[in-house]
N, C-alpha and C positions, 0 to 999 in steps of 0.2 A: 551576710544578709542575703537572704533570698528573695524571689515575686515570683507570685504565684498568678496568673489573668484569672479573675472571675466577672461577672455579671452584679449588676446590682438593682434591682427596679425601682424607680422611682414614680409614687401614684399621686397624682391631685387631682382633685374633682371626677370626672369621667374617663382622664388617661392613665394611661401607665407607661415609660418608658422606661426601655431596656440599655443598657450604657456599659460597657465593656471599662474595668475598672483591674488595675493591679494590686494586689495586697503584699504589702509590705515582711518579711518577718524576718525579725531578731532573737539571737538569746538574750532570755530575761525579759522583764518588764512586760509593759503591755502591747502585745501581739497576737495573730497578726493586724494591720492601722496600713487606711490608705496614703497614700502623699497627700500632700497639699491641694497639689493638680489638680486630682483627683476629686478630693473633697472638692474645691471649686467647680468641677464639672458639674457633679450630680446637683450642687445649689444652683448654678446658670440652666440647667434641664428642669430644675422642679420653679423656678423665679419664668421659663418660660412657658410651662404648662397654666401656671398659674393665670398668668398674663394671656392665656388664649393662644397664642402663637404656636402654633404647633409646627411652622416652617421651622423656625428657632431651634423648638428641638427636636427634630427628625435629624439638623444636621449636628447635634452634639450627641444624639444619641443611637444605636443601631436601628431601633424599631420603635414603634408610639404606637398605642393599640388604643383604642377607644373600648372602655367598657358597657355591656348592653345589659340589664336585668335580663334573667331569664324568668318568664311568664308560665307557673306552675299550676 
């Protein structure tokens, strides 16, 4: 088995958070699949975006960006 680090973003409403995430891969079958953790983290990031909390997840994830329209 190897792990590879990648990023995965996660968007609701107006943010987006950035969350440093390992990917799993095996021979065979379906890969590459993050861990459990894993999974859990980006749901506890997107359940606090959701929630307003953006303290919440700034500390589960690297970065929270707030998205602006841009005026064309």
């Amino acid at each position: 088995m190897s792990r590879r680090s990648t990023k995965r973003l996660v968007r609701e409403g107006e943010f987006v958070a950035e969350v440093d995430v390992e990917l799993l891969e095996t021979e065979g079958g379906w890969t590459p699949y993050l861990s459990l953790e894993d999974a859990y983290k980006l749901d506890d990031v997107r359940e606090a975006l959701r929630a307003g909390d953006v303290g919440r997840a700034s500390q589960l994830a690297d970065h929270v960006y707030r998205l602006t329209p841009v005026q064309v």
